[in-house]
N, C-alpha and C positions, 0 to 999 in steps of 0.2 A: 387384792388390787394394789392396797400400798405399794407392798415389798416388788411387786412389776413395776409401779410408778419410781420408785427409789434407783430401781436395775435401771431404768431407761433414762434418767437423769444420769447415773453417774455413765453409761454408754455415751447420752450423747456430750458429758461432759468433756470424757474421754476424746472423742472426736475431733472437739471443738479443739482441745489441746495440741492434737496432731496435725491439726489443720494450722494451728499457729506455728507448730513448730516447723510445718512445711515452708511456711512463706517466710518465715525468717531466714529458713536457710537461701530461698529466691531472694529475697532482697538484701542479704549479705554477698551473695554471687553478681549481682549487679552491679552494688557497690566496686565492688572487686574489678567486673568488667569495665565499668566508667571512668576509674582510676588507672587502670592498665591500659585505655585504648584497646580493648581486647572488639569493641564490636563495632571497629572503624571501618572492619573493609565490609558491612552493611550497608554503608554509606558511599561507599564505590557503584559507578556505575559498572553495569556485570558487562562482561568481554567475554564470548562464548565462542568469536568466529576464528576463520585464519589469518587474521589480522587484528590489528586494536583501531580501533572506530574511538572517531573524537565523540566527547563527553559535553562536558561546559567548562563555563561560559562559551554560549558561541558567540560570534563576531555581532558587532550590533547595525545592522545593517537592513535598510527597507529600499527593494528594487520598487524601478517602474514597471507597470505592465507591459506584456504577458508575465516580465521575468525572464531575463537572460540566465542562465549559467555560467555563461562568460565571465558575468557581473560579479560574480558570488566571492568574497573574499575566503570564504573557505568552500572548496572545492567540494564537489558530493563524492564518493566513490564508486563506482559506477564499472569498473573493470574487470574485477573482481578476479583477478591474479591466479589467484587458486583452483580458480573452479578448471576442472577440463572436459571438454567436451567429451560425448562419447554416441554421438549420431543419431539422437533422438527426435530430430529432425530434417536428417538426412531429405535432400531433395525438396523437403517443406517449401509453398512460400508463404510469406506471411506480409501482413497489412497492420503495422501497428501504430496509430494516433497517440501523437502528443509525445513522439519520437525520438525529439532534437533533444531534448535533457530527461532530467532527472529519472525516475522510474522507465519511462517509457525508452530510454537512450540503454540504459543497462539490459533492456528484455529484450531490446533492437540487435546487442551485441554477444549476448549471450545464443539467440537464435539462430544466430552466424556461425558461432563456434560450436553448434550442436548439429549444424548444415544447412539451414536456410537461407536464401536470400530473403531481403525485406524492403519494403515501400515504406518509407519513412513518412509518417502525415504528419503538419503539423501550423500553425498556425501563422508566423512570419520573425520566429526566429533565424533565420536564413544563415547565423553566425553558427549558432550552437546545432545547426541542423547539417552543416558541412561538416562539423566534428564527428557527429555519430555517423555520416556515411561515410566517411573516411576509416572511422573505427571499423567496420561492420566489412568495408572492403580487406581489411586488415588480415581479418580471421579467413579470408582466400572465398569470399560470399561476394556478392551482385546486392546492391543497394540504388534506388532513385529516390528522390526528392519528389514529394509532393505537399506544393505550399497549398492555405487555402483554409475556411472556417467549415471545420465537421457541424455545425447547426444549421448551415445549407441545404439542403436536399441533391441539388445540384453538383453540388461539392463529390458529395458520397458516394453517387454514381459516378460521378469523375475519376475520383479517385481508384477506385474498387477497377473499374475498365482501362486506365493506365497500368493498375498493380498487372491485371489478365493479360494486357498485350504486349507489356516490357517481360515480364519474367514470366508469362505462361501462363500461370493459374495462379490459387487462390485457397489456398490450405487451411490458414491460420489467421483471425482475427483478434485484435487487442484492440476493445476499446479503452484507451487510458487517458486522453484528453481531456481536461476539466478546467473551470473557472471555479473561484473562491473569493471570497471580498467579506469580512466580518462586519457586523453593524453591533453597534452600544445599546441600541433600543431600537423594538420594532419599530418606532415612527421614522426610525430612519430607513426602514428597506423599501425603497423607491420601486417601482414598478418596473422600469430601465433597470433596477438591478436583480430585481427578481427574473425577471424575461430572461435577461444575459445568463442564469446562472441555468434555470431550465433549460434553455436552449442549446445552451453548449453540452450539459451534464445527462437532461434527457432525451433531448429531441436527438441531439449528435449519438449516441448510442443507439438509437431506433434508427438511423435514416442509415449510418454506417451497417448496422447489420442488413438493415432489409437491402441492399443494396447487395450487400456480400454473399447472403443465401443460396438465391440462385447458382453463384456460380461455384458452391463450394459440395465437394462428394461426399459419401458415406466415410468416415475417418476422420472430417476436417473438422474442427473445432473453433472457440468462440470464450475468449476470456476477457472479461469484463473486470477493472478497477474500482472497487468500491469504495468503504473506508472503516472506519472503529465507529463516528460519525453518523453512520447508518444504521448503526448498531445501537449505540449509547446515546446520541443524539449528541449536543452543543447548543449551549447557553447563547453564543455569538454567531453561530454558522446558521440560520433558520432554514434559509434556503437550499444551503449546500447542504448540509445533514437529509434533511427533505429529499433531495435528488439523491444521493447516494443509499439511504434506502429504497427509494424507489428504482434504483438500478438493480438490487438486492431482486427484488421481487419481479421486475421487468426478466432478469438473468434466470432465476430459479421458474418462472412461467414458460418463456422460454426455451428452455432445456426439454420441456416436457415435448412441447409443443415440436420441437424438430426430431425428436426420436424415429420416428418414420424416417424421417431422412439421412441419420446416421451421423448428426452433428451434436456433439455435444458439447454443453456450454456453462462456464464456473465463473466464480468468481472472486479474487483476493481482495480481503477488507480488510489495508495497514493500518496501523495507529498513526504516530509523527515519523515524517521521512523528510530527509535533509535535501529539499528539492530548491527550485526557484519557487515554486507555489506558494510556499510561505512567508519568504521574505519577501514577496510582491503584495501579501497581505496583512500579515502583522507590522505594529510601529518596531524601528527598533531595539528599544529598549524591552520588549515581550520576546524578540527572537535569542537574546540572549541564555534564556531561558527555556529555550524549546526542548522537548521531549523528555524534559528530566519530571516529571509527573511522573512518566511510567516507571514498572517496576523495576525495568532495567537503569533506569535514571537517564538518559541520554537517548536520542531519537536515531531511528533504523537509518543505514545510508540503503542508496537504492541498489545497489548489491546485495543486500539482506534480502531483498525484498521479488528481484527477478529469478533465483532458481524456484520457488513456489510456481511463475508462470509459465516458465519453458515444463517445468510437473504438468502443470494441468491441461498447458496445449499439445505435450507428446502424447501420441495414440500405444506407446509403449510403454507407457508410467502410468496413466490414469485412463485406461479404454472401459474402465466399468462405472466411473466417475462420473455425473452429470448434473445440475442443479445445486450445486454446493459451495458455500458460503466459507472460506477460507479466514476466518482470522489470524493478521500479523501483526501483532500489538504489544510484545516485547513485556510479556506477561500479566497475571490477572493478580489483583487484591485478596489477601487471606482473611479479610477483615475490615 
């Protein structure tokens, strides 16, 4: 038993030595690389697309509500240049909330240039909501304006029976509309701010669909906005985090629930997107900062973020698709 105990010291002695010698040579390589700058473009925000997307510092800047685009000292990009259509929704029409900018203006224009016309909804930006019909006309589509608060009931049905009787029918639904407002501490989420944020985030998804159901066929489809939010939660968002999972699970019940009818329905959940929504709610000095947490370090513009939708509303790209929970969140943690 010695001479085993003798062999297994000097084994794990052995060991122990190779183990030193490894990590010396790692932290001689380190050195190396901290003195050379060798592991700076780490620290670069990554550029993957066919363009380069601003990084930081962004602009230090807090809108009023809703949030103009107009407003925005640096512009979202939203056109996305590159992408080309190729008639994935030829003929479609579509109904997409919260329109006039940011996400919702990119999905409004991309749908255009893939063949649809679109019913632009959207709350009383009336500035930035002539830009995206303007755009949307561009790509050779039929666009209306419809102002108005998707937390209505009223509204929804208004809406949904204008979309049917200007352009026909009723193909494609986006709900993307939302409110957002951070609070420092629960005692501060006021009942008025809790209501508003329900209301807009879940009730206007529920009254927008059920409203739209009936008049949509076997093929049509139903993409819901989520968020990272829904997912991870947020320290600051209560309500809004709250709502967006529950839109999560309202979309995925959903989906089940229309299969008899031939609709299928998903739903994209971004991380940070360079919209008005956040400069309407963060101070300025936290927007400067925006989206660089994630792994890509710099937040999606809504270009990154609209071909995912025109995927999940084509019955040509995703007809097997239903209940499913898309994160776009500009990567995940190794650690």
């Amino acid at each position: 038993m010695s001479e085993n105990t003798d062999r297994f010291e000097e084994q794990a002695e052995r060991a122990a030595e190779q183990e030193r010698k490894i990590q010396k040579e790692i932290d001689a390589a380190e050195e190396r690389s901290f003195g050379s700058g060798e592991d700076e473009d780490e620290d670069k925000p990554m550029q993957a697309g066919a363009r380069e997307y601003p990084a930081g510092p962004l602009p230090k800047q807090h809108l009023e509500k809703p949030g103009l685009e107009a407003d925005l000292e640096l512009q979202p990009m939203w056109d996305a240049p590159f992408y080309k259509g190729s008639g994935k929704l030829e003929g479609k029409v579509a109904l997409v909330t919260g329109a006039d900018s940011g996400i919702g203006r990119s999905v409004a224009v991309l749908f255009a240039r893939e063949g649809a016309d679109v019913a632009i909804a959207y709350l009383n930006e009336h500035e930035d909501a002539e830009v995206t019909r303007q755009a949307v006309e561009k790509e050779g589509r039929r666009a209306i304006l419809i102002p108005g608060d998707v937390a209505e009931p009223d509204y929804a049905e208004a809406a949904v029976k204008k979309t049917v009787s200007e352009l026909g029918k009723l193909d494609v639904l986006v709900n993307n509309a939302a409110f957002q407002e951070h609070v420092n501490d629960l005692s501060e989420l006021s009942l008025e701010h809790f209501d508003r944020t329900l209301k807009t985030n879940l009730y206007g998804y529920f009254f927008m669909a059920k409203a739209a159901v009936p008049h949509m066929k076997p093929g049509s489809s139903i993409v819901m906005v989520g968020s990272v939010t829904g997912i991870m939660g947020n320290k600051d968002l209560l309500d809004y985090s709250m709502t967006k999972g529950g839109i999560h699970a309202f979309a995925r019940s959903l989906s089940t629930h229309l299969i008899p009818k031939g609709i299928r329905v998903n739903v994209v959940a971004p991380g940070p997107v360079w919209t008005p929504l956040n400069p309407a709610d963060k101070d300025a000095e936290s927007i400067a900062s925006f989206g660089q947490s994630t792994q890509m370090k710099r937040p999606a513009q809504p270009e990154e973020i609209a071909p995912a939708v025109v995927f999940l509303a084509s019955p040509q790209t995703s007809s097997y698709i239903t209940g499913e929970i898309l994160p776009i969140l500009g990567g995940y943690s190794g650690g």
